[in-house]
Backbone as ProteinMPNN parsed JSONL, in Angstrom:
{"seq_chain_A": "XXXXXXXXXXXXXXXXXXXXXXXXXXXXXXXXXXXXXXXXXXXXXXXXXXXXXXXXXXXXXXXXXXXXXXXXXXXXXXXXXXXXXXXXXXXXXXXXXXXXXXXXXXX", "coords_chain_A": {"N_chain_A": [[31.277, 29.991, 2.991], [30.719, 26.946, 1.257], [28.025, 24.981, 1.91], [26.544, 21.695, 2.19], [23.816, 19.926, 2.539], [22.743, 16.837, 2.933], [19.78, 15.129, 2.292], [17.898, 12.686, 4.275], [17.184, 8.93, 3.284], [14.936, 8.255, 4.568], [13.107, 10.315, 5.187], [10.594, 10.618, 4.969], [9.274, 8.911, 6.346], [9.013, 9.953, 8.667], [7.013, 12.087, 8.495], [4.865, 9.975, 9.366], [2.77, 8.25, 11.602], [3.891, 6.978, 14.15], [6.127, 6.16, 12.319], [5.011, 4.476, 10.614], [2.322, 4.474, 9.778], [-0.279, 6.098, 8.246], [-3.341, 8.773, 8.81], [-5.891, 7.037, 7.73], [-5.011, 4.801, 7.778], [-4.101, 4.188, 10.234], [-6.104, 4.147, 11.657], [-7.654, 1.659, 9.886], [-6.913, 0.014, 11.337], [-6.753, 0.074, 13.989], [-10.08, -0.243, 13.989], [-9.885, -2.592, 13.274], [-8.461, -4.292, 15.042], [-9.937, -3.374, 17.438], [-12.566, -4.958, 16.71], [-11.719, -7.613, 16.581], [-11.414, -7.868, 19.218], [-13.835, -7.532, 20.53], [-15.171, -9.496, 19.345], [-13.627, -11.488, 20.278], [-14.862, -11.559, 23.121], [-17.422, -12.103, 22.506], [-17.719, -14.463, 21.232], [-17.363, -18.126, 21.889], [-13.817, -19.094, 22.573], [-13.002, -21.135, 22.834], [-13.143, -22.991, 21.09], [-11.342, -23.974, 17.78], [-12.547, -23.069, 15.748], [-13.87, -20.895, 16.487], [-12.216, -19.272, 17.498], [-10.47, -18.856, 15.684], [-11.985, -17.252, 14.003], [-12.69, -14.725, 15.315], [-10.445, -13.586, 15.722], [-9.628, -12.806, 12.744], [-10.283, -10.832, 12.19], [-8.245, -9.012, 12.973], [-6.197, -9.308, 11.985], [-6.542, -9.398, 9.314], [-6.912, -6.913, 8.97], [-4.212, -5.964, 9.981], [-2.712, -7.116, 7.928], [-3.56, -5.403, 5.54], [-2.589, -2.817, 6.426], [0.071, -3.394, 6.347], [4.046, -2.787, 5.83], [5.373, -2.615, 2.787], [8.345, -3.075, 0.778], [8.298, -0.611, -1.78], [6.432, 0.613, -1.864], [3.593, 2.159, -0.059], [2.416, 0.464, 1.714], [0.282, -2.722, 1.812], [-2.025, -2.288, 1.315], [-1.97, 0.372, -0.54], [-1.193, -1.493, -2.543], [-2.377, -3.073, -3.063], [-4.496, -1.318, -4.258], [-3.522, 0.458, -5.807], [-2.885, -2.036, -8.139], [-5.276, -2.514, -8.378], [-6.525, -0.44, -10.333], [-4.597, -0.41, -12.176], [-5.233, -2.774, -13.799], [-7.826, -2.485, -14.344], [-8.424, -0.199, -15.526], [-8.155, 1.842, -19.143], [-5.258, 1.167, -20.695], [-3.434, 3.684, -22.08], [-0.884, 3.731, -24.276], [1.642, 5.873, -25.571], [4.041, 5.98, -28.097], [7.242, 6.722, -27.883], [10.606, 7.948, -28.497], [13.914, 7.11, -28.787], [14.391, 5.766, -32.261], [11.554, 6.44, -32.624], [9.183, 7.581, -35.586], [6.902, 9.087, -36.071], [5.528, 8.094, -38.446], [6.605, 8.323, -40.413], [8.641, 7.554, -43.193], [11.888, 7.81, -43.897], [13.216, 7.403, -46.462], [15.286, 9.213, -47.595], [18.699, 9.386, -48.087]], "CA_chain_A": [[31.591, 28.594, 2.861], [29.37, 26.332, 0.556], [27.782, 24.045, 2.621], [25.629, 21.135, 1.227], [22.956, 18.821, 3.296], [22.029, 15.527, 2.415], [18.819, 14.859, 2.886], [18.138, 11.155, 4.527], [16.287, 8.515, 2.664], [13.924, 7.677, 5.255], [12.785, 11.442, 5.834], [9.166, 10.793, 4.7], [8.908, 8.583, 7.313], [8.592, 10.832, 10.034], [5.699, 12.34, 8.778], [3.727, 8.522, 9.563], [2.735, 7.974, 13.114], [4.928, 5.997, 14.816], [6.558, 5.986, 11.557], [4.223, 3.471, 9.995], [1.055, 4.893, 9.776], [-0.785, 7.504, 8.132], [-4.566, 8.623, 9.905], [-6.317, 6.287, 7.582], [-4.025, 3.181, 8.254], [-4.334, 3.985, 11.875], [-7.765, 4.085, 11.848], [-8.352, 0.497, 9.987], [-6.206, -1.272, 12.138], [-7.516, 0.277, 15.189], [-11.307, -0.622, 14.091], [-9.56, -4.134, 13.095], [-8.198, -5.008, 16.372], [-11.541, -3.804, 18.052], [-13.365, -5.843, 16.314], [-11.476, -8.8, 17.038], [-11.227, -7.724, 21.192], [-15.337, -7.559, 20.924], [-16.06, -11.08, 19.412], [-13.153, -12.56, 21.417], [-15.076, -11.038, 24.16], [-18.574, -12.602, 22.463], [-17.482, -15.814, 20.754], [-16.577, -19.1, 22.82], [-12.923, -19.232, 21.899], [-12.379, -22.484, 23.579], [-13.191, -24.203, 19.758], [-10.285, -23.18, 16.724], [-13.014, -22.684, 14.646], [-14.388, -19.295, 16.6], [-11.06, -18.694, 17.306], [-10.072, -17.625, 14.489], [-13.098, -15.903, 13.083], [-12.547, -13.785, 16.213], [-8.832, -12.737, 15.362], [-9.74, -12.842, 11.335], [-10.852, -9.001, 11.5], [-7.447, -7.871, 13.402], [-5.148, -10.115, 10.966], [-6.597, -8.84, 8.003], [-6.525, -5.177, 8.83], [-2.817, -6.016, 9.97], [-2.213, -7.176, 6.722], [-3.342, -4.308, 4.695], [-1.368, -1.828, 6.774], [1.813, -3.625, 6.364], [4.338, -1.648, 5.131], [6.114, -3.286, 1.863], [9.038, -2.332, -0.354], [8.186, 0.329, -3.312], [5.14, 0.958, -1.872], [3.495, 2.453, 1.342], [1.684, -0.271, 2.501], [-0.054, -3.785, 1.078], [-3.823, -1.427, 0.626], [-1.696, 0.64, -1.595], [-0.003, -1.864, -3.585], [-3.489, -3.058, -3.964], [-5.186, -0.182, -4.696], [-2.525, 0.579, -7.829], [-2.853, -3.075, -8.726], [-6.905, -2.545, -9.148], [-6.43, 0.742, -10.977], [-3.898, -0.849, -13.613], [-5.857, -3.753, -14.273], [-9.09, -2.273, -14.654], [-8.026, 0.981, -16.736], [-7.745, 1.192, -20.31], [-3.998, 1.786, -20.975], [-2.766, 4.146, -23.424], [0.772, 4.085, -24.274], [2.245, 6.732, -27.088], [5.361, 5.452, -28.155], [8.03, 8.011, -28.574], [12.031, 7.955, -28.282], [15.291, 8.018, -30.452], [13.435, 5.179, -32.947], [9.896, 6.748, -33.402], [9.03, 8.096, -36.766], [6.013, 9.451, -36.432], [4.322, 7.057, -39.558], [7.087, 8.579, -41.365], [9.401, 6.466, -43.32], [13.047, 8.9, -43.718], [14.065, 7.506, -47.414], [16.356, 10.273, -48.124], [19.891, 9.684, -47.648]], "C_chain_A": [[30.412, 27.874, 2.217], [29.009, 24.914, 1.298], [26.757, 23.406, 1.752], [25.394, 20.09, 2.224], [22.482, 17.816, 2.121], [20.74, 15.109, 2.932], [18.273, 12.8, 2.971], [16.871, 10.45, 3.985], [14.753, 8.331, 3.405], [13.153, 9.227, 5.885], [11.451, 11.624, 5.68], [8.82, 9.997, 5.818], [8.335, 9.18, 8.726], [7.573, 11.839, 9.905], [4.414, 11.38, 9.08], [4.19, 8.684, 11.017], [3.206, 6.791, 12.979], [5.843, 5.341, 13.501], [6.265, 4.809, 10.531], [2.953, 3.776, 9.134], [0.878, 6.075, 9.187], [-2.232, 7.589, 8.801], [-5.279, 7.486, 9.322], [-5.822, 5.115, 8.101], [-4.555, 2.918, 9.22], [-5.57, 3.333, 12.148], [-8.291, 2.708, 11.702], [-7.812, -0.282, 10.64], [-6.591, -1.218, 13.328], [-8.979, -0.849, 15.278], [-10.898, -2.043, 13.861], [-9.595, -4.834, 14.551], [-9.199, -4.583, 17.506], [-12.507, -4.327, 17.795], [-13.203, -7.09, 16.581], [-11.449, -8.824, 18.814], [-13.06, -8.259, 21.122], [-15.69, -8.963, 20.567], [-15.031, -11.972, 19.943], [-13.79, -12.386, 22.864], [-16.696, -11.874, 23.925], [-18.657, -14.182, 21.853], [-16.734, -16.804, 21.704], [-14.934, -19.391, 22.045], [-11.948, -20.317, 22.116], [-12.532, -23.744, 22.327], [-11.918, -23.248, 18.607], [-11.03, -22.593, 16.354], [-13.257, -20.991, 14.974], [-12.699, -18.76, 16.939], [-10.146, -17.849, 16.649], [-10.943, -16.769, 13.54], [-13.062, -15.019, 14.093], [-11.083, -13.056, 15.666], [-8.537, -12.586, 13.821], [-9.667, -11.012, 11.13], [-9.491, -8.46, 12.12], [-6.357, -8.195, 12.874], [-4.647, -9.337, 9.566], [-6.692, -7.637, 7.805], [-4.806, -5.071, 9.27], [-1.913, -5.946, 8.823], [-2.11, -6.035, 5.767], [-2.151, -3.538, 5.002], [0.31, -2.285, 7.043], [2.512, -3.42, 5.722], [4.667, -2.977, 3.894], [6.93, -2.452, 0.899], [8.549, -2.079, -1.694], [7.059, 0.595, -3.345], [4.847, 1.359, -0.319], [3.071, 1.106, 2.344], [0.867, -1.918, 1.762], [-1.917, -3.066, 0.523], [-3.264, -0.65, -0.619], [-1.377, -0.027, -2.681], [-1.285, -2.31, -4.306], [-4.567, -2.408, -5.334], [-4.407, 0.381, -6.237], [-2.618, -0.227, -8.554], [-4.085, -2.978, -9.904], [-6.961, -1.666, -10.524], [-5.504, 0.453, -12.155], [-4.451, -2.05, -14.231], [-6.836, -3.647, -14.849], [-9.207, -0.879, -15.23], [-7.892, 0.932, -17.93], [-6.247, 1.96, -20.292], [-3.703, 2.528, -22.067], [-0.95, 4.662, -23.37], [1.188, 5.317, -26.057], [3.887, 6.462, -26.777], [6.29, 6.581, -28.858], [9.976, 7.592, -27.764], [12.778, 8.107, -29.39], [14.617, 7.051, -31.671], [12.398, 5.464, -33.212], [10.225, 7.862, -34.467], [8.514, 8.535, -36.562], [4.841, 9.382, -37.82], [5.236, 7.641, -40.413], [8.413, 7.882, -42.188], [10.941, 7.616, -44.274], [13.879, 7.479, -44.981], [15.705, 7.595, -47.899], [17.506, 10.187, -47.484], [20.708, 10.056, -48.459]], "O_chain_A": [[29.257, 28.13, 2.557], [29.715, 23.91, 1.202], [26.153, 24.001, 0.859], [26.298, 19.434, 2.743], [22.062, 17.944, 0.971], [20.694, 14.722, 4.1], [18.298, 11.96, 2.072], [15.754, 10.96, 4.064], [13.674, 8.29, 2.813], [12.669, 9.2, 7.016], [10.954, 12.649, 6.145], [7.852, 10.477, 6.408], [7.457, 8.832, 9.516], [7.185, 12.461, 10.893], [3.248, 11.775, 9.07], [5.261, 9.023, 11.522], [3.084, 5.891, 12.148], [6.245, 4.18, 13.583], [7.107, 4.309, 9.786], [2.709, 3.344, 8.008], [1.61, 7.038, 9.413], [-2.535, 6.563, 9.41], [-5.495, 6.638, 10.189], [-6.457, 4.517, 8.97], [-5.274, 1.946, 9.448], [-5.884, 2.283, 12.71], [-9.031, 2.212, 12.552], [-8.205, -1.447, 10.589], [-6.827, -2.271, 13.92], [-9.141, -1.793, 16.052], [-11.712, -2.832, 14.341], [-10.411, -5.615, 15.04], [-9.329, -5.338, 18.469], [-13.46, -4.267, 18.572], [-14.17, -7.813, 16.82], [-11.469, -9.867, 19.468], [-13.419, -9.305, 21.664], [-16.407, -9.623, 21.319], [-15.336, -13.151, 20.117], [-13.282, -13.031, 23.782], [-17.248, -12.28, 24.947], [-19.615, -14.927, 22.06], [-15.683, -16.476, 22.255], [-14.945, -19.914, 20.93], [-10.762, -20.473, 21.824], [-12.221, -24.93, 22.431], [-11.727, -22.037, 18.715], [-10.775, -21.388, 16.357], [-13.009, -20.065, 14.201], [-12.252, -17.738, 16.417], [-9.47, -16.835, 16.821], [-10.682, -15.938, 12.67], [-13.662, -14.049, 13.631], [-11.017, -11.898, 15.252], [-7.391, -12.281, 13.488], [-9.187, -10.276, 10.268], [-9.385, -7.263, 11.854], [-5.38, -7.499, 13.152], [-3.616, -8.948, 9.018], [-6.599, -7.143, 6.681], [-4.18, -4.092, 8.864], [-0.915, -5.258, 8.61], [-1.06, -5.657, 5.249], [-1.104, -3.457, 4.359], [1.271, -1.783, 7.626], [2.157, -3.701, 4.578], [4.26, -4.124, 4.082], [6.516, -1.448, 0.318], [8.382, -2.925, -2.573], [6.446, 0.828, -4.387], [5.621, 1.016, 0.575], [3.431, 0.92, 3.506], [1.368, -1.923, 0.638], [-2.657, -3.408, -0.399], [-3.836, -0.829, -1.694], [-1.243, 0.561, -3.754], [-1.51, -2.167, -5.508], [-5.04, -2.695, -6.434], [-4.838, 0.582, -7.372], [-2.537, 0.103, -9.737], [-4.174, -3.128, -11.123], [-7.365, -2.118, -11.595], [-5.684, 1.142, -13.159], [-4.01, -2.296, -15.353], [-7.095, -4.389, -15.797], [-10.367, -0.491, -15.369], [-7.41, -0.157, -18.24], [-6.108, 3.131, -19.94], [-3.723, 1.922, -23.138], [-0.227, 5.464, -22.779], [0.888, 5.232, -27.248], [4.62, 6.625, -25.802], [6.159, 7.134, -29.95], [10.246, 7.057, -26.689], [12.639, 8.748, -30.432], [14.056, 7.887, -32.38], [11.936, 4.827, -34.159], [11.096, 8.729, -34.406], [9.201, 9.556, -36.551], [3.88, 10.083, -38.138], [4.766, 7.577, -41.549], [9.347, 7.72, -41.402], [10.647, 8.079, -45.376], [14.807, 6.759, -44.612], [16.64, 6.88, -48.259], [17.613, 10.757, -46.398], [21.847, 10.35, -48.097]]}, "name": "protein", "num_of_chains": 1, "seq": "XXXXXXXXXXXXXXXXXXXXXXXXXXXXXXXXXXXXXXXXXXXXXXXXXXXXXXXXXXXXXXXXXXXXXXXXXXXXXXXXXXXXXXXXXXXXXXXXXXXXXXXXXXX"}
């Protein structure tokens, strides 16, 4: 009998912890949100201002690791952003229209 599996879109997922995460991720969001436990633990947080420079470091490692569509995460989308911006591009143009500098006369 010819049997045929579909394999499900979301099957890469389950190699990310807790289906989010890969070890790096983990890691800066971890050191994020201990960073913000330790200076809510050393900053008076009874003014906005320390307030939020205390919960700044577990925000902004939140942020990176958040996932986003067509990409793993907002560090990646970065990280591709930097790397196409600051590359030199080379494109070679080829399809059913390229000549190759040659100009086809002869009909």
């Amino acid at each position: 009998m010819n049997q045929s599996f579909l394999i499900p879109a979301n099957s890469k997922k389950s190699m990310l912890i807790f289906g989010l995460f890969n070890e790096l991720d983990l890691g800066i969001f971890i050191v994020g949100v201990i960073v913000s436990l330790v200076l809510l633990m050393l900053l008076p947080v009874d003014q906005l201002l320390y307030a939020i420079i205390a919960i700044a470091p577990g925000c902004a490692c939140g942020f990176l690791v958040m996932p986003i569509p067509n990409y793993h995460n907002v560090r990646t989308f970065i990280r591709i952003a930097f790397t196409f911006y600051t590359t030199r591009q080379h494109f070679i143009w080829r399809g059913w229209c390229f000549n190759n500098g040659k100009f086809d006369n002869e009909k």
